[in-house]
DSSP file (Angstrom, degrees, kcal/mol; ACC not computed):
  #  RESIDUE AA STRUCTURE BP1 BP2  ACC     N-H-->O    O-->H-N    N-H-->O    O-->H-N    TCO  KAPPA ALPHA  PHI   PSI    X-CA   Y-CA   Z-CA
    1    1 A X              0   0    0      0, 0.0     2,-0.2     0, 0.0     0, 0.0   0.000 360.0 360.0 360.0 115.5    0.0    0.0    0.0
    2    2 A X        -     0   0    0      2,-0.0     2,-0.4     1,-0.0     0, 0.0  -0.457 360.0-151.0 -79.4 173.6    1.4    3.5   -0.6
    3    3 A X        -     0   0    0     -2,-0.2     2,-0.4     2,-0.0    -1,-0.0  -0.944   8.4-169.3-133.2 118.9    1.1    6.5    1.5
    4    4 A X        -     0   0    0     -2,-0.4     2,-0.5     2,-0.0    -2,-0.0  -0.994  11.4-158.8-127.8 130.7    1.1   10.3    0.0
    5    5 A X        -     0   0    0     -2,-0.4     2,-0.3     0, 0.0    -2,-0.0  -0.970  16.1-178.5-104.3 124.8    1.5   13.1    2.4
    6    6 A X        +     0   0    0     -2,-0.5    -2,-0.0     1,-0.1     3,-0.0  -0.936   7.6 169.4-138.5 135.1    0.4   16.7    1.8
    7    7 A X        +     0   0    0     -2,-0.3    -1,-0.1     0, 0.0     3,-0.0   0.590  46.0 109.0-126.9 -32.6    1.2   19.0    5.0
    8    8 A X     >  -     0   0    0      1,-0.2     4,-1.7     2,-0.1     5,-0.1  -0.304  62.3-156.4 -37.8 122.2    0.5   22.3    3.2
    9    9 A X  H  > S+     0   0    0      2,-0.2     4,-1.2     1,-0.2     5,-0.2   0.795  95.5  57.2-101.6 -31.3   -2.1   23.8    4.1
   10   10 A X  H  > S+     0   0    0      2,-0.2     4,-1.2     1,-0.2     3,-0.4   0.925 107.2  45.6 -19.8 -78.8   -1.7   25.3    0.3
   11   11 A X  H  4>S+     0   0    0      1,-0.2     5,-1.7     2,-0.2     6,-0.3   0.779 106.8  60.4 -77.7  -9.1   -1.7   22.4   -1.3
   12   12 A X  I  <>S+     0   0    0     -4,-1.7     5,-1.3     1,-0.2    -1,-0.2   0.860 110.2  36.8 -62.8 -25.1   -4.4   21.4    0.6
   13   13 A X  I  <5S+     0   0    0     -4,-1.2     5,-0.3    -3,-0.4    -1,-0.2   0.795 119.4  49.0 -89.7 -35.2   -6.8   24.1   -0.5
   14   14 A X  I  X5S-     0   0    0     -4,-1.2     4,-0.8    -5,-0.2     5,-0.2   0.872 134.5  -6.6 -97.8 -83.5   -5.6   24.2   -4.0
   15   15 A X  I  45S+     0   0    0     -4,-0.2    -3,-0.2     2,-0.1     4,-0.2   0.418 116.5  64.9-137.6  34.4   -5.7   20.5   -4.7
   16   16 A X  I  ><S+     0   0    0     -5,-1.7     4,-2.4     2,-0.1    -3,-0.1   0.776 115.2  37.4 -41.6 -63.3   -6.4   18.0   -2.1
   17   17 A X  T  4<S+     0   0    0     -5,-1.3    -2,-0.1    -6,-0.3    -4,-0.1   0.806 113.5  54.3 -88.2 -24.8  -10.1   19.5   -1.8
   18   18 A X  T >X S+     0   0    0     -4,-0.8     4,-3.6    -5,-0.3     3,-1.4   0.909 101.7  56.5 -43.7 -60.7  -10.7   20.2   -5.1
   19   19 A X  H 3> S+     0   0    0      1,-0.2     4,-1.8    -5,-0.2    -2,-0.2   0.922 116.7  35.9 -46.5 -49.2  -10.0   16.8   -6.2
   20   20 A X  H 3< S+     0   0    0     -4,-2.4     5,-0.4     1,-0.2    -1,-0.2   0.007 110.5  66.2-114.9  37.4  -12.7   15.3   -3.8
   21   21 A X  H <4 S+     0   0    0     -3,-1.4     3,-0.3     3,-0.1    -1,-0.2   0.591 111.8  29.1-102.9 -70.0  -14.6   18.1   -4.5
   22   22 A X  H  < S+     0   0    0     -4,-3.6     2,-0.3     1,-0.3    -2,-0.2   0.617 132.3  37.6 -69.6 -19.7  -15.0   17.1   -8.1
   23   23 A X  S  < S-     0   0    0     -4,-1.8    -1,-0.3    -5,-0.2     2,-0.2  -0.876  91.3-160.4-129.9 103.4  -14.7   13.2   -7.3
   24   24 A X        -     0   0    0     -2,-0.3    -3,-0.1    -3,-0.3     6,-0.1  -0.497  23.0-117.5 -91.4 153.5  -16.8   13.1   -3.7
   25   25 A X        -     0   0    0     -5,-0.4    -1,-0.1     4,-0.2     5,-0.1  -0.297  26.7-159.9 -67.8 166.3  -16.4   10.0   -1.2
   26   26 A X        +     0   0    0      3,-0.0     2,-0.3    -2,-0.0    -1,-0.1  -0.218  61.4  78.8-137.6  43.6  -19.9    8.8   -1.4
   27   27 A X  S >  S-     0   0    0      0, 0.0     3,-0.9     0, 0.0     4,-0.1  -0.799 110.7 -69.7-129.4-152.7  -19.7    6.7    2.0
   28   28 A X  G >> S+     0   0    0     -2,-0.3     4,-1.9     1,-0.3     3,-1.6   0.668 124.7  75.7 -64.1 -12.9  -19.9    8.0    5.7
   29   29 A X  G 34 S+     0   0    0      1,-0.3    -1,-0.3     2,-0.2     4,-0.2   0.261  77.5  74.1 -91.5  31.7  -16.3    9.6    5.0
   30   30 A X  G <> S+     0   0    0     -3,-0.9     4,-0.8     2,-0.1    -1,-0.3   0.604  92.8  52.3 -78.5 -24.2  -18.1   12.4    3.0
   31   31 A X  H X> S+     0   0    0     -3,-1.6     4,-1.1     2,-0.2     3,-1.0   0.936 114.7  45.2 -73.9 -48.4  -19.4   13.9    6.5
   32   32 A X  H 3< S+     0   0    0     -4,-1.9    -1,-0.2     1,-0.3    -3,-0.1   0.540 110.4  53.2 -58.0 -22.2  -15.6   13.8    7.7
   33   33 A X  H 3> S+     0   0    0      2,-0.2     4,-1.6     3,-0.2    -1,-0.3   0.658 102.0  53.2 -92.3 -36.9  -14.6   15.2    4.6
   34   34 A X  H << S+     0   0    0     -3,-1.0     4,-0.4    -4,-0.8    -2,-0.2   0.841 110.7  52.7 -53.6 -50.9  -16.9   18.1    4.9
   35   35 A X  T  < S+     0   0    0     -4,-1.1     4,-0.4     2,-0.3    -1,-0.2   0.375 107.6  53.2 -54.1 -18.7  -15.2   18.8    8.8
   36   36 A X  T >> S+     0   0    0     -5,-0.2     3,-1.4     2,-0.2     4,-1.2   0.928 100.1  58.3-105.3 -41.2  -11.9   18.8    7.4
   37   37 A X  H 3X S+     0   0    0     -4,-1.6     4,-1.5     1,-0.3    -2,-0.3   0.738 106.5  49.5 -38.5 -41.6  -12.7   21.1    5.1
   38   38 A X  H 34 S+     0   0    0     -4,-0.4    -1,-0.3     1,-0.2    -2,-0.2   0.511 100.3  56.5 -52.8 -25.0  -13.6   23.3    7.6
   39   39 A X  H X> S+     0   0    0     -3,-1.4     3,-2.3    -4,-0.4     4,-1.7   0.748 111.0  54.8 -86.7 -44.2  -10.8   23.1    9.7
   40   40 A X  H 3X S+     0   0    0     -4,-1.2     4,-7.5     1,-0.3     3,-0.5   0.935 101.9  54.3 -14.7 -67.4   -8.8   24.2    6.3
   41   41 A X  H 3< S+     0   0    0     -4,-1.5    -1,-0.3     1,-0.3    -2,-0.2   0.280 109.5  41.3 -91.5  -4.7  -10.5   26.7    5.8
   42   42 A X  H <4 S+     0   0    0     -3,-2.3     6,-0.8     2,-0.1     5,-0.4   0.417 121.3  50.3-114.0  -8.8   -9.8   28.3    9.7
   43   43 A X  H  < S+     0   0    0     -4,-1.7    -2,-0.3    -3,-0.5    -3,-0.2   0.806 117.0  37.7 -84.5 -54.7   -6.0   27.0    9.1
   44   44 A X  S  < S+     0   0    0     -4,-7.5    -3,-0.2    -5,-0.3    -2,-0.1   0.684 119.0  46.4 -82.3   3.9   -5.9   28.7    5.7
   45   45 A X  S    S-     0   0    0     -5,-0.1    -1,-0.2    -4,-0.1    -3,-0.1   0.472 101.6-134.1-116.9 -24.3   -8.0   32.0    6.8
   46   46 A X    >   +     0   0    0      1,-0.1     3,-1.2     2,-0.0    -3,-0.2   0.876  55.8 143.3  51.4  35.5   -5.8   32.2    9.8
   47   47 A X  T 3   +     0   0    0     -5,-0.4    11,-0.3     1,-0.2    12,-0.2   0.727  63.2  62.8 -46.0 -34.8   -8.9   32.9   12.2
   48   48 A X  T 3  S+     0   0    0     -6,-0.8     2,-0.4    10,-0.3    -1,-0.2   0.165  91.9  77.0 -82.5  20.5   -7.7   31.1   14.9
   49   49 A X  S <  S+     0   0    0     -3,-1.2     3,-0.2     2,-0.0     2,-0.2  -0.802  71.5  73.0-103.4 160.2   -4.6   33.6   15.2
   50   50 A X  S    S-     0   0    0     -2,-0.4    -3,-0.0     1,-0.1    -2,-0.0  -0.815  79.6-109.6 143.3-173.4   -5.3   36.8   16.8
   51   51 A X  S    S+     0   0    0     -2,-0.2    44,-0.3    44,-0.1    -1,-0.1  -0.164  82.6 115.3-125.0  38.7   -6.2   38.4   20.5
   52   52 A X  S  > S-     0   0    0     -3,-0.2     4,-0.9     1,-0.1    -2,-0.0  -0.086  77.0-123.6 -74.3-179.8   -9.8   39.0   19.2
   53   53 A X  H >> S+     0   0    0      2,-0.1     4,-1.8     3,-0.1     3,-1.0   0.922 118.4  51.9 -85.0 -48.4  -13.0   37.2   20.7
   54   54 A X  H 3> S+     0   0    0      1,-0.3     4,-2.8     2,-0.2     5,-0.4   0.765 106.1  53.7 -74.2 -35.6  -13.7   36.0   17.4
   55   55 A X  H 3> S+     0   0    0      1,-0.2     4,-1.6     2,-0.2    -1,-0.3   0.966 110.7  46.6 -61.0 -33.5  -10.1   34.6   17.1
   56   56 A X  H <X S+     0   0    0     -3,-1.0     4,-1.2    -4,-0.9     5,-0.3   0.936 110.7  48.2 -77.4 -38.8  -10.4   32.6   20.3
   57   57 A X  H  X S+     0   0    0     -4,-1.8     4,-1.5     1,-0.2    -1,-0.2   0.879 109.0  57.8 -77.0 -13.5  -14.0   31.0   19.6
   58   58 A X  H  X S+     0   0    0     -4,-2.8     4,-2.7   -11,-0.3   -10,-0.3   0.929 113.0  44.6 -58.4 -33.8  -12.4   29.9   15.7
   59   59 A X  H  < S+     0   0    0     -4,-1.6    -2,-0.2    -5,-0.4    -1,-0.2   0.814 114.4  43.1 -71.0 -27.3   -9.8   28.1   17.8
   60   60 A X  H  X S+     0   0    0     -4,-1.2     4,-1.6     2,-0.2    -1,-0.2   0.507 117.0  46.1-104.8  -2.8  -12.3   26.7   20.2
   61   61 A X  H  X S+     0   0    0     -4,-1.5     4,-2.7    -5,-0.3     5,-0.3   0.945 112.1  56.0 -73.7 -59.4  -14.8   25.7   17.1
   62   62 A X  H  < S+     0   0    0     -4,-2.7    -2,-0.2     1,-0.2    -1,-0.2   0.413 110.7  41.2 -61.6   7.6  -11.5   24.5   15.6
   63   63 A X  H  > S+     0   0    0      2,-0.1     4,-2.3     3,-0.1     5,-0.4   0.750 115.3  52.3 -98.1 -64.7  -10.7   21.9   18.9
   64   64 A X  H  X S+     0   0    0     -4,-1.6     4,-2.4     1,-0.3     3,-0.3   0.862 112.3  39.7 -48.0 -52.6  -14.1   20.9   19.1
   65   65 A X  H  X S+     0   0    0     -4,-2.7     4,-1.0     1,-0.2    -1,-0.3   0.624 115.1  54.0 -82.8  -5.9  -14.5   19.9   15.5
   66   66 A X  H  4 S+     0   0    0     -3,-0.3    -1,-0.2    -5,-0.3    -2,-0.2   0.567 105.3  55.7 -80.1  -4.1  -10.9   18.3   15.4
   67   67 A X  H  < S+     0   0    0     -4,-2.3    -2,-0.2    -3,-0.3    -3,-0.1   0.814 113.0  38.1 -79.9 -31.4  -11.9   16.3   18.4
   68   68 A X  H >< S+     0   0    0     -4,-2.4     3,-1.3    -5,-0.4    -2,-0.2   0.895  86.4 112.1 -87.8 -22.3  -15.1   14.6   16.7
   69   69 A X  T 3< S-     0   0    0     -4,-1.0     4,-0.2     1,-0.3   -36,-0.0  -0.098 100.4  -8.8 -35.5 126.2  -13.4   14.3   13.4
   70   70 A X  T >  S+     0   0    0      1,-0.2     3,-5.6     2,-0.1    -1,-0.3   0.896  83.9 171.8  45.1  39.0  -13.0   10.4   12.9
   71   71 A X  G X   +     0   0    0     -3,-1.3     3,-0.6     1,-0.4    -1,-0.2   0.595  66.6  68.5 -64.6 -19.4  -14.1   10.0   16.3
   72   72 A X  G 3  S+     0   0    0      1,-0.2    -1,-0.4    -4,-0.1    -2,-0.1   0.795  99.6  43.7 -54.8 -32.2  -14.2    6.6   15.7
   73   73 A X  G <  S+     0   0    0     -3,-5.6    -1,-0.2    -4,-0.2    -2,-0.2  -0.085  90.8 142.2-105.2  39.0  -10.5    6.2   15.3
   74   74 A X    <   -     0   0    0     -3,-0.6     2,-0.2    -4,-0.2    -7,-0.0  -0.666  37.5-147.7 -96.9 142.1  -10.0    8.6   18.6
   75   75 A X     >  -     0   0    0     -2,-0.1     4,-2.4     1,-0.0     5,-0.3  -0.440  19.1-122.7 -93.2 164.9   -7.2    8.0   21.2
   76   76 A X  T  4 S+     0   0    0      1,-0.2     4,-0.1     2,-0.2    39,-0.1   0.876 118.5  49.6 -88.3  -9.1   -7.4    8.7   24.5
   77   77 A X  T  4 S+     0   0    0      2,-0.1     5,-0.2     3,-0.1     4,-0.2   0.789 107.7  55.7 -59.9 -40.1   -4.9   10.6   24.6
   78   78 A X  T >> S+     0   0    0      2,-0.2     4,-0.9     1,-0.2     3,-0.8   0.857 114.7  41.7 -60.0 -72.3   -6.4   12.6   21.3
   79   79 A X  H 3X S+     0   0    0     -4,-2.4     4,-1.0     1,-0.3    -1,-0.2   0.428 113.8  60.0-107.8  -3.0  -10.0   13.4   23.2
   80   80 A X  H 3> S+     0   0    0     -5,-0.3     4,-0.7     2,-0.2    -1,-0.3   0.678 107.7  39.5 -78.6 -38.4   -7.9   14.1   26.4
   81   81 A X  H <> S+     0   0    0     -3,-0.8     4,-2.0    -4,-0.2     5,-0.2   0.566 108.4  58.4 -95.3 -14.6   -6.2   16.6   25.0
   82   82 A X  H  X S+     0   0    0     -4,-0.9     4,-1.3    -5,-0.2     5,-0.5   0.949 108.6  51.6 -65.1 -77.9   -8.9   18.1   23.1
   83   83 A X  H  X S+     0   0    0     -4,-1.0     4,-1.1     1,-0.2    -2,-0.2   0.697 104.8  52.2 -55.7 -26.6  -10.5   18.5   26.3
   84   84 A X  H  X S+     0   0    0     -4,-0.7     4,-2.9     2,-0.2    -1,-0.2   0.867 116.3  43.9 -40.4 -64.0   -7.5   20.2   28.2
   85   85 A X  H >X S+     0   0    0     -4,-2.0     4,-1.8     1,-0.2     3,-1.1   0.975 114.6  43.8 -62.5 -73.7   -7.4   22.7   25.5
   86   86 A X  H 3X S+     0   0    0     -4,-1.3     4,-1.3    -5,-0.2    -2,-0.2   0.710 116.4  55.5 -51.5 -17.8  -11.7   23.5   24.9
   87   87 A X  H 3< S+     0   0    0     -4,-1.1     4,-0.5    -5,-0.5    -1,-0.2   0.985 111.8  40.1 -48.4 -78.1  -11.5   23.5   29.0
   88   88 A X  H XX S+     0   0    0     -4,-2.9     4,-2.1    -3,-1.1     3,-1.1   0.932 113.2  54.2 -38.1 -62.4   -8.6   26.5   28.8
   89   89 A X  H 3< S+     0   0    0     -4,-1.8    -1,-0.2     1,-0.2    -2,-0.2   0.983 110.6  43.6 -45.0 -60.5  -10.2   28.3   26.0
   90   90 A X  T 3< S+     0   0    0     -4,-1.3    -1,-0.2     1,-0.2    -2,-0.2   0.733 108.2  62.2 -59.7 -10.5  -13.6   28.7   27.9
   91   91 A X  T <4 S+     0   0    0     -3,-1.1    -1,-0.2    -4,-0.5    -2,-0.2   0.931  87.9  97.7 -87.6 -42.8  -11.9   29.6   31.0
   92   92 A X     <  -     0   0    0     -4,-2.1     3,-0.1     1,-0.1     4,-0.0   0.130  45.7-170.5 -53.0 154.2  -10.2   32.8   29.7
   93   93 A X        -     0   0    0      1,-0.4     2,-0.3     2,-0.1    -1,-0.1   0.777  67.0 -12.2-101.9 -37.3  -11.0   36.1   29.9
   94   94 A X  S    S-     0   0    0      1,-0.1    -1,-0.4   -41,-0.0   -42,-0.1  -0.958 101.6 -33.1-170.1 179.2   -8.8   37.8   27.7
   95   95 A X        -     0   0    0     -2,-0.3     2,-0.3   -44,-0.3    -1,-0.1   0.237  67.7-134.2 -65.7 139.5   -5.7   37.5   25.7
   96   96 A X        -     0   0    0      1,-0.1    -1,-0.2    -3,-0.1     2,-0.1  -0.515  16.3-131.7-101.4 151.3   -3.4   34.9   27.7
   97   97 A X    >>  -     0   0    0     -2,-0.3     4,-2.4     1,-0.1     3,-1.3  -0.570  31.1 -90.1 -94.9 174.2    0.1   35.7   28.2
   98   98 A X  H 3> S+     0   0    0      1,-0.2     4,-1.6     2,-0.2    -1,-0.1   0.513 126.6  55.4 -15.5 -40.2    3.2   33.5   27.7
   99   99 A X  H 3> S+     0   0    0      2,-0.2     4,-1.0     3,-0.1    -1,-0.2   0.701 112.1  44.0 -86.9 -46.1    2.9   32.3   31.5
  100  100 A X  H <> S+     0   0    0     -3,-1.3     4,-2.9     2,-0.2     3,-0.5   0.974 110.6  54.0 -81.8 -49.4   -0.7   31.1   30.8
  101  101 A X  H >X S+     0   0    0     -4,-2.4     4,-3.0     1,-0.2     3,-1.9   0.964 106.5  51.9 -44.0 -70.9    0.2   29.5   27.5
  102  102 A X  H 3X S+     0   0    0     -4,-1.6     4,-2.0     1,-0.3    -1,-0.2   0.759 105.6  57.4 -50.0 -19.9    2.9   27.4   28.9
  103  103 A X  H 3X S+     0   0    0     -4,-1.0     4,-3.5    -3,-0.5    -1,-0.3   0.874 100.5  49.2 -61.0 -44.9    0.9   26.2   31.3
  104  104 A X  H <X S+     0   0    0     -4,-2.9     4,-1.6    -3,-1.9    -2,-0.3   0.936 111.3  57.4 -86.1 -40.8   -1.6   24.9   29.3
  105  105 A X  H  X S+     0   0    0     -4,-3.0     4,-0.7    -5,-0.3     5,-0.5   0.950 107.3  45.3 -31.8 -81.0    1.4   23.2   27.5
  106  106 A X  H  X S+     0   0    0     -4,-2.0     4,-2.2     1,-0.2    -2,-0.2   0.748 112.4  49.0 -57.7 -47.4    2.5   21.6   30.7
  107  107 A X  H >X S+     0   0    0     -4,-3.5     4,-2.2     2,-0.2     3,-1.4   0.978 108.4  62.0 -56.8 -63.6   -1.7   20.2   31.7
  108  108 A X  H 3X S+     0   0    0     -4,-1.6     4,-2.6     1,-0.3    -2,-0.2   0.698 116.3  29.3 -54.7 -80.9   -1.6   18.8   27.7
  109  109 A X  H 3X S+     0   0    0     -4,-0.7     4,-1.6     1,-0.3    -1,-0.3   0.700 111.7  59.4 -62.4 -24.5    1.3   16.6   28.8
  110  110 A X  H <X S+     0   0    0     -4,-2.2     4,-3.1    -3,-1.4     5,-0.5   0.880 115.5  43.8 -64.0 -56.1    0.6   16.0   32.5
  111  111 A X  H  X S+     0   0    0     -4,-2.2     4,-4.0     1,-0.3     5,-0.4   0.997 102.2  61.7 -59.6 -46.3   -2.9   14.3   31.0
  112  112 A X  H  X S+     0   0    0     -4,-2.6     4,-0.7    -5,-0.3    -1,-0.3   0.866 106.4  45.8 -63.0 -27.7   -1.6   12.6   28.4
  113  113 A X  H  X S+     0   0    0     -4,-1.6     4,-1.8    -3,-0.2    -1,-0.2   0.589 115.2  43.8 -84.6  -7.7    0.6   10.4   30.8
  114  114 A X  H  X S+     0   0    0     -4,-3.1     4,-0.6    -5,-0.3    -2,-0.2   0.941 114.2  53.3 -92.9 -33.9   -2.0    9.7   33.3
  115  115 A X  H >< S+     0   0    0     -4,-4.0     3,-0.6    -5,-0.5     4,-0.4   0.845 117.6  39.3 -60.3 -28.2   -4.4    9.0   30.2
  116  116 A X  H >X S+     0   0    0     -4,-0.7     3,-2.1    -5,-0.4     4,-0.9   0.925 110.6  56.3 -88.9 -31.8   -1.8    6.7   29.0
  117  117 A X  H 3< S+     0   0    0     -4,-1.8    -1,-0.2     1,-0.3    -2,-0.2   0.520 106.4  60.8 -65.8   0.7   -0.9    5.2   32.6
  118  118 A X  T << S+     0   0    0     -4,-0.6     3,-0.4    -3,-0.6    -1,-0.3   0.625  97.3  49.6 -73.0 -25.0   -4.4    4.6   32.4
  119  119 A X  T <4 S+     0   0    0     -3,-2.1    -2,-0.2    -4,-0.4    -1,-0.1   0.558 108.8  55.5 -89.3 -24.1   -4.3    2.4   29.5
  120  120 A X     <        0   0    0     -4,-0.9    -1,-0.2     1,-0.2    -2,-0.1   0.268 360.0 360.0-118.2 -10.3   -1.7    0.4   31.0
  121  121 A X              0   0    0     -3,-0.4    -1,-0.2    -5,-0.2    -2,-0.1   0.603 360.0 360.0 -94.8 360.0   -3.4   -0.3   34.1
């Protein structure tokens, strides 16, 4: 089986989503396909950058709907960190500094080993 990788978010708008624009999945990964498009499309728009209101809820639209994307195939680590982040987001009040950011670095990984030391038990 080969494997093609496309990381561009470039070529991804210009012709990844075209392509299955113009030949569409016709089974349940059409829904998925739709959601990743969307997430594109706040990657390529750059909404989720900013210290607007509007920047932080595209980031926390963009969590949510990368946590249910394939949800089937979700780790626990995956829906663990997902939650860490839409948690953080909802809690702030306004643009977070450096201090706050690293923080929320530091819960991502504190959770992801007890999620995994969970797995293990």
């Amino acid at each position: 089986m080969a494997v093609v990788s496309f990381r561009r978010t470039s070529t991804l708008k210009t012709l990844i989503i075209p392509f299955f624009l113009e030949y569409p999945l016709l089974t349940t990964k059409s829904y998925e396909f739709e959601r990743w498009c969307s997430l594109i499309d706040i990657l390529c728009s750059q909404k989720h950058i900013g210290d607007s209101l509007s920047a932080k809820q595209a980031f926390l639209d963009f969590t949510r709907t990368a946590k249910e994307l394939n949800s089937k195939r979700n780790t626990p680590n995956k829906e663990v960190r997902a939650d860490v982040i839409i948690e953080w987001l909802e809690s702030l009040s306004g643009v977070p500094s450096k201090d706050t950011k690293l923080e929320l670095m530091s819960k991502i990984k504190q959770s992801s080993n007890r999620s995994q030391f969970n797995l293990h038990l």
